[in-house]
Z-matrix of the N, CA and C atoms (Angstrom, degrees):
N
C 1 1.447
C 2 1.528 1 108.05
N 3 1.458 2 100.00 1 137.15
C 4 1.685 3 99.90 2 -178.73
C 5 1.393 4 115.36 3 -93.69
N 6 1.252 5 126.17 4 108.55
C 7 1.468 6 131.44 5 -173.83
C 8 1.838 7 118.84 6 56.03
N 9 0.937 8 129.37 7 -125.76
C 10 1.523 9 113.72 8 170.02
C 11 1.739 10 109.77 9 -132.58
N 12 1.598 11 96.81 10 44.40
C 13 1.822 12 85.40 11 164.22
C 14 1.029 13 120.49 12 -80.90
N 15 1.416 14 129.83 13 3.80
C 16 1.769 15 133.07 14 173.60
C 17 1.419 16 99.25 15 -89.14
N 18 1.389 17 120.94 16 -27.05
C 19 1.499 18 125.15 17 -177.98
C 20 1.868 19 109.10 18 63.57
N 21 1.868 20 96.17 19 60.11
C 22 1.647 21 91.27 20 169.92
C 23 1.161 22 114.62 21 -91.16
N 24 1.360 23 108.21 22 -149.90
C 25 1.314 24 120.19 23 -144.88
C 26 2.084 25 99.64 24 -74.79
N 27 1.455 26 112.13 25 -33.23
C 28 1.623 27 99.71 26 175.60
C 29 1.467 28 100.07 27 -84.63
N 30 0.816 29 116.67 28 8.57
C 31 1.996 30 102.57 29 167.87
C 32 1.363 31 108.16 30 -102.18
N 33 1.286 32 119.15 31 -160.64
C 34 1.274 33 129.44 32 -173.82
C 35 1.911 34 123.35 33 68.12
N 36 1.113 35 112.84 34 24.16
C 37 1.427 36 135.59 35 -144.54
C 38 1.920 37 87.63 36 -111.55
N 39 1.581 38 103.87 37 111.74
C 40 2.030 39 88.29 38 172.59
C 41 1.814 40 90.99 39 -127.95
N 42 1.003 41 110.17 40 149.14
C 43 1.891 42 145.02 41 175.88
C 44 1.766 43 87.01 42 -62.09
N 45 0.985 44 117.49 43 99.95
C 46 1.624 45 111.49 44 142.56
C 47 1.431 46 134.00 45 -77.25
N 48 1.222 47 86.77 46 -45.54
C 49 2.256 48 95.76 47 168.29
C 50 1.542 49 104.68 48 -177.43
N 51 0.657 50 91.62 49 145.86
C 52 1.820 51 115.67 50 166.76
C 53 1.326 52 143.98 51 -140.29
N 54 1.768 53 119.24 52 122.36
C 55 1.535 54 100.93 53 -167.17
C 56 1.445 55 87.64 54 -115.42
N 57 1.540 56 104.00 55 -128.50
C 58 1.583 57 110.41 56 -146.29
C 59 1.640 58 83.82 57 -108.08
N 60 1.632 59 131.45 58 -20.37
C 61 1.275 60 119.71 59 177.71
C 62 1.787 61 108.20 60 -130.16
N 63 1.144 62 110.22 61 7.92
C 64 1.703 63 119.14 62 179.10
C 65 1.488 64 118.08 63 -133.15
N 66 1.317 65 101.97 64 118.42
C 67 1.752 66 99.15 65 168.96
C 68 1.475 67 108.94 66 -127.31
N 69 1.225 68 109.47 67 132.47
C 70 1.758 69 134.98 68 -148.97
C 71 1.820 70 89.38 69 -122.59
N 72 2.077 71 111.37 70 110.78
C 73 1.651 72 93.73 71 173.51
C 74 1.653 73 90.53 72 -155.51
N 75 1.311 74 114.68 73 176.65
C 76 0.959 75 129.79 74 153.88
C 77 1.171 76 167.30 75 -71.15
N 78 0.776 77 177.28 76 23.11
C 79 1.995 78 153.98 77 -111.49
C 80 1.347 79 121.38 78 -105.54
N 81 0.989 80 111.64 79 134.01
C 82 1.762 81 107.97 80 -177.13
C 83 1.749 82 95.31 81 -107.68
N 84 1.198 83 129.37 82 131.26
C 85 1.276 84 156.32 83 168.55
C 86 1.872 85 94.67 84 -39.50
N 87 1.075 86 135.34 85 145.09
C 88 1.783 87 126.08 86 -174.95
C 89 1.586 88 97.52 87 -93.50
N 90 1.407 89 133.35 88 -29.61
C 91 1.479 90 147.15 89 -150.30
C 92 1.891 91 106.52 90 -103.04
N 93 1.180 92 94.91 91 -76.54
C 94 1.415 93 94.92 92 178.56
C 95 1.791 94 118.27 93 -115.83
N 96 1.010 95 95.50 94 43.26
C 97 1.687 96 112.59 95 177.40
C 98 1.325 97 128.01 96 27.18
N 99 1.423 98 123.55 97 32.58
C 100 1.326 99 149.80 98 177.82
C 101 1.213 100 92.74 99 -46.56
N 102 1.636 101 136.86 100 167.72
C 103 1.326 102 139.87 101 -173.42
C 104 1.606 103 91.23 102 -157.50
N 105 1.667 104 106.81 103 126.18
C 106 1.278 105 111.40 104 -178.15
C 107 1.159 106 114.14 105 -110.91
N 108 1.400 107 142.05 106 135.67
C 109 1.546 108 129.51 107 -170.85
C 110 2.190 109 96.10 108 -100.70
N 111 1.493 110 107.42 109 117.15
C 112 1.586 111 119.43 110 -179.43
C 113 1.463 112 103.08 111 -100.77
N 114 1.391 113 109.93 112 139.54
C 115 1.277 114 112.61 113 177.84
C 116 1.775 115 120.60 114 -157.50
N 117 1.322 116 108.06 115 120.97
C 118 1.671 117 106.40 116 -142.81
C 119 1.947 118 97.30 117 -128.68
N 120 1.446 119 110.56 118 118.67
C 121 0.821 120 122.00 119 -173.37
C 122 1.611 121 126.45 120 -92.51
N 123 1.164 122 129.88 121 118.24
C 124 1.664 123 121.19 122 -168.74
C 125 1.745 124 109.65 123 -96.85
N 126 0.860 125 97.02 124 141.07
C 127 1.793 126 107.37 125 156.34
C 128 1.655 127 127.94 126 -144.74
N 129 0.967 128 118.12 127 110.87
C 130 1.848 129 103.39 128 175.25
C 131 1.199 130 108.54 129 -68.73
N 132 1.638 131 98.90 130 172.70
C 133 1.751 132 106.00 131 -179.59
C 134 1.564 133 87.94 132 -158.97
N 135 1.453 134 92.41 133 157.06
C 136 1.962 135 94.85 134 158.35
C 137 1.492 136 96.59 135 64.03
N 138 1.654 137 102.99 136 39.62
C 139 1.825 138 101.42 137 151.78
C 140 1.948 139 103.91 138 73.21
N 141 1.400 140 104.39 139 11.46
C 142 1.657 141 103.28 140 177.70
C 143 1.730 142 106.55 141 91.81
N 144 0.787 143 104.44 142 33.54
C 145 1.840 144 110.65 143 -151.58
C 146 1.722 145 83.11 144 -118.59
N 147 1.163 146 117.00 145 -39.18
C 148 1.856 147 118.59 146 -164.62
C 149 1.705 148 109.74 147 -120.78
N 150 1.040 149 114.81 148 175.07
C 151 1.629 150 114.20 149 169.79
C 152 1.882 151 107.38 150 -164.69
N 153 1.130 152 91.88 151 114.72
C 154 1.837 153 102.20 152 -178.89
C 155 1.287 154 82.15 153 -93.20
N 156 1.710 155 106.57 154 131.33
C 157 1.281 156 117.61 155 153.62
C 158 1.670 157 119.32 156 -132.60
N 159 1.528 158 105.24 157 146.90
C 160 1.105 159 119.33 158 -144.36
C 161 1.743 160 94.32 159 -112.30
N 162 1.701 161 120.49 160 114.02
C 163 1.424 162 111.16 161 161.80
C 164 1.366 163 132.62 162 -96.25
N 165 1.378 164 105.52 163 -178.85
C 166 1.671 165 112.48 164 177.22
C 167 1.419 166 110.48 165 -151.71
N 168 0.978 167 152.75 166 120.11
C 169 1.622 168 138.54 167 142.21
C 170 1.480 169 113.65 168 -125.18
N 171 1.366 170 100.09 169 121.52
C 172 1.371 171 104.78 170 169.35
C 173 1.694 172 115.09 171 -114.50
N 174 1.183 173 111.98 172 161.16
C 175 1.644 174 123.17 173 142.88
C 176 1.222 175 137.69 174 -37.02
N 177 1.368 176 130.62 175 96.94
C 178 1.452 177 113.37 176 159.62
C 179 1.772 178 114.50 177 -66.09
N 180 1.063 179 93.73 178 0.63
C 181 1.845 180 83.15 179 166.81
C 182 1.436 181 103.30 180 -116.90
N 183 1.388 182 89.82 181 135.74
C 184 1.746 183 109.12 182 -171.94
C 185 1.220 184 114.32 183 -64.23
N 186 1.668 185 119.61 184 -29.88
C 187 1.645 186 102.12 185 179.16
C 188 1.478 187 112.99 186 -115.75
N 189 1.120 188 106.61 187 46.20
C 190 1.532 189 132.07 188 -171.76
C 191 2.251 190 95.23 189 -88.81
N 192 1.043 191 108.63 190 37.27
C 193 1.689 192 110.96 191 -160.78
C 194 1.691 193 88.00 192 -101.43
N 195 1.792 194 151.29 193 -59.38
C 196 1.112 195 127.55 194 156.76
C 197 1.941 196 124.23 195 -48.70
N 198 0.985 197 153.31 196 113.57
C 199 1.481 198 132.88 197 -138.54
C 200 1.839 199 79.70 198 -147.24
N 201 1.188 200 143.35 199 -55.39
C 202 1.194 201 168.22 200 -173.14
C 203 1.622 202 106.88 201 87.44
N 204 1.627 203 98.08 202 50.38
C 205 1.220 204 104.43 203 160.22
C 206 1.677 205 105.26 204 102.12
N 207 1.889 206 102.81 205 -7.03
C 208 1.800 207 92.96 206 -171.06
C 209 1.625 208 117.03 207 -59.94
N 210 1.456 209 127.83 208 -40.84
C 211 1.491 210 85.77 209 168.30
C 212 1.229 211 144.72 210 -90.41
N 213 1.444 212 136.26 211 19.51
C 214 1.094 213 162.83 212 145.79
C 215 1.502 214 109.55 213 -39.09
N 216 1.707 215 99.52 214 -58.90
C 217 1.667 216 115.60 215 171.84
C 218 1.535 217 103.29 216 -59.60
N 219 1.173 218 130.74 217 -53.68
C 220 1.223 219 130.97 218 -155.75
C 221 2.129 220 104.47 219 -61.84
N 222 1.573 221 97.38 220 -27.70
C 223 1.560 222 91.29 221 -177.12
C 224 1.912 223 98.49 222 -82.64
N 225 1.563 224 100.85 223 -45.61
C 226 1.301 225 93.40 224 -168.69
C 227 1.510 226 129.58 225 -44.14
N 228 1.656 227 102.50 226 -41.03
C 229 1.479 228 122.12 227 172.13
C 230 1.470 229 117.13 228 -38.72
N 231 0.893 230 91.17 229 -58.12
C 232 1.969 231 116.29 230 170.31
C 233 0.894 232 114.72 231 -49.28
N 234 1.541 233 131.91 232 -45.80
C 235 1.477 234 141.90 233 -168.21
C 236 1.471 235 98.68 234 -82.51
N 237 1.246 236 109.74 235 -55.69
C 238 1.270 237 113.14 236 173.46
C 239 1.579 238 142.56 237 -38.93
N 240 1.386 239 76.28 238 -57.34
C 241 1.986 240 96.14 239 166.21
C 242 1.304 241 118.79 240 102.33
N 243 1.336 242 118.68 241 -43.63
C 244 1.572 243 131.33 242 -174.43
C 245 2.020 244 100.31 243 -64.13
N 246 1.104 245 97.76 244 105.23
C 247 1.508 246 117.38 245 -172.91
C 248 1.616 247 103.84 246 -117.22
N 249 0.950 248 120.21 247 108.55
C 250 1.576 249 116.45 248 171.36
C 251 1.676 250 93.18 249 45.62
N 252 1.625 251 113.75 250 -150.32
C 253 1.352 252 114.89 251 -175.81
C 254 1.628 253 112.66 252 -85.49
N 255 1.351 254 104.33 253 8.13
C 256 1.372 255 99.51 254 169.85
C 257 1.495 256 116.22 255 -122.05
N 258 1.570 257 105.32 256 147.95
C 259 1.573 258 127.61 257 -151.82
C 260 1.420 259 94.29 258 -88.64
N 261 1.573 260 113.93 259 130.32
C 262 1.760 261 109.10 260 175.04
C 263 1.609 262 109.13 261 -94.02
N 264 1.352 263 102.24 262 -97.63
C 265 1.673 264 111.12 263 -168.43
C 266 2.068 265 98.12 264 -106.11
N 267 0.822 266 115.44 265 -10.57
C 268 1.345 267 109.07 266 -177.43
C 269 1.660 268 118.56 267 17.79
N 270 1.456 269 91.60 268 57.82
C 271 1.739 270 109.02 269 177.77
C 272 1.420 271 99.44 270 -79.57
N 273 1.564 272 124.11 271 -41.01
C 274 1.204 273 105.82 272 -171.14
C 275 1.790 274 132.53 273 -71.96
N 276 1.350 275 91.55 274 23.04
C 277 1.795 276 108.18 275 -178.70
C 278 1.738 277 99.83 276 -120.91
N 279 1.266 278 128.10 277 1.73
C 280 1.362 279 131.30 278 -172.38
C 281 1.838 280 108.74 279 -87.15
N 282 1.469 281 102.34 280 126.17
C 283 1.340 282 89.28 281 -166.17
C 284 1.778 283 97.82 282 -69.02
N 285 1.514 284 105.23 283 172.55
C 286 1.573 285 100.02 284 -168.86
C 287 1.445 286 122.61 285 93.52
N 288 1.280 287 102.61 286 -27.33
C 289 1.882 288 120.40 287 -170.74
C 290 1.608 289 97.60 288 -67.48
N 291 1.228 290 115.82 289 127.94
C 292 1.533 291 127.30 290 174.19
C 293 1.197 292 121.50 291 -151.46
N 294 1.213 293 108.66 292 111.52
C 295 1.646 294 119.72 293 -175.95
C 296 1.809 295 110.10 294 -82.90
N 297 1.299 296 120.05 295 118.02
C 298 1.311 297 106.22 296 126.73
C 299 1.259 298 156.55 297 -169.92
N 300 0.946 299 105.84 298 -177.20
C 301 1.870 300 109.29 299 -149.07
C 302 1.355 301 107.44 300 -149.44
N 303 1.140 302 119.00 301 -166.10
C 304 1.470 303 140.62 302 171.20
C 305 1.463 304 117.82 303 156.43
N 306 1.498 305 112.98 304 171.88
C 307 1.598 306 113.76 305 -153.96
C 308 1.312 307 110.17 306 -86.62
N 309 1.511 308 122.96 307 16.42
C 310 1.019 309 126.50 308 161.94
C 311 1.592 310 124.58 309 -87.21
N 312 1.019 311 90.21 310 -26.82
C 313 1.692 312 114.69 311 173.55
C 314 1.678 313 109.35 312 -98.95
N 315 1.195 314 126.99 313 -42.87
C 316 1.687 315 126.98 314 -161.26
C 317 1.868 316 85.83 315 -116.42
N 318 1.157 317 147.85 316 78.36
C 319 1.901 318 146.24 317 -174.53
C 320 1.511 319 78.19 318 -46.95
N 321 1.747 320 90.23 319 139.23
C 322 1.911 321 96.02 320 -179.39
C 323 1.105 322 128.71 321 72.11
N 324 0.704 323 128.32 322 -19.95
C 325 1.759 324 126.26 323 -176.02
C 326 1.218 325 109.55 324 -23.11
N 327 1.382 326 105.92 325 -79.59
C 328 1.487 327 117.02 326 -171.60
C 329 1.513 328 121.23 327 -58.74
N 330 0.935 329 131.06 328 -2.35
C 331 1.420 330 145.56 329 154.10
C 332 1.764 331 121.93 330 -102.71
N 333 1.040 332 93.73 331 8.19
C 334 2.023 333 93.61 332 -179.53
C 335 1.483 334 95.71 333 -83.68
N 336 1.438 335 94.41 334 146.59
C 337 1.376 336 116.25 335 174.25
C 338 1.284 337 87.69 336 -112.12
N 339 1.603 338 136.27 337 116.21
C 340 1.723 339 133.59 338 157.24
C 341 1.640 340 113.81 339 -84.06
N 342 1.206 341 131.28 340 18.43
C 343 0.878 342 142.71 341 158.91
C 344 1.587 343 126.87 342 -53.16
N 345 2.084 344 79.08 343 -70.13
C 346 1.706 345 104.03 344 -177.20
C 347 1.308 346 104.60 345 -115.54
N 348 1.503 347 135.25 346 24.08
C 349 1.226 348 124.25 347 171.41
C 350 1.787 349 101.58 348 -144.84
């Protein structure tokens, strides 16, 4: 696919707001147009030198609770960077970069494909 004119699964992503420690966005699901509310929290540490950041994505659909990992995908994508043919934050190649989580916290995780979901 060339960039996101098919509008898969890493596209569909819109900016709601952003300050200097909150970023407020979207994702719409490419298949059945689910709408996820993302929400990513900043802090420095270590004199401005580091930044713990803190995620969230949920469902606006309430029984959106089997997901196969989509909002999990929806932060990873992000973290990741590789968006259609264009490159985002590619944090997850930064040495220092440490995820964590688990499927008690992210339903699915360990079975998400962020590829196709």
């Amino acid at each position: 696919m060339a960039g996101c004119t098919m509008g898969g699964q890493k596209c569909l992503y819109k900016l709601q707001s952003a300050s200097v420690h909150f970023i407020a966005a979207k994702h719409t699901t490419p298949f059945k147009r689910y709408v996820d509310d993302i929400n990513f929290r900043l802090v420095s540490y270590h004199f401005f030198t580091c930044c713990h950041v803190s995620a969230m994505s949920i469902s606006e659909t309430w029984y959106a609770i089997k997901d196969h990992g989509t909002n999990y995908c929806n932060l990873y994508n992000l973290m990741e960077g590789k968006i259609g043919q264009q490159y985002g934050s590619g944090l997850t190649e930064v040495g220092g970069y440490k995820e964590v989580t688990s499927d008690f916290l992210c339903t699915q995780r360990s079975s998400a494909n962020c590829i196709v979901y």
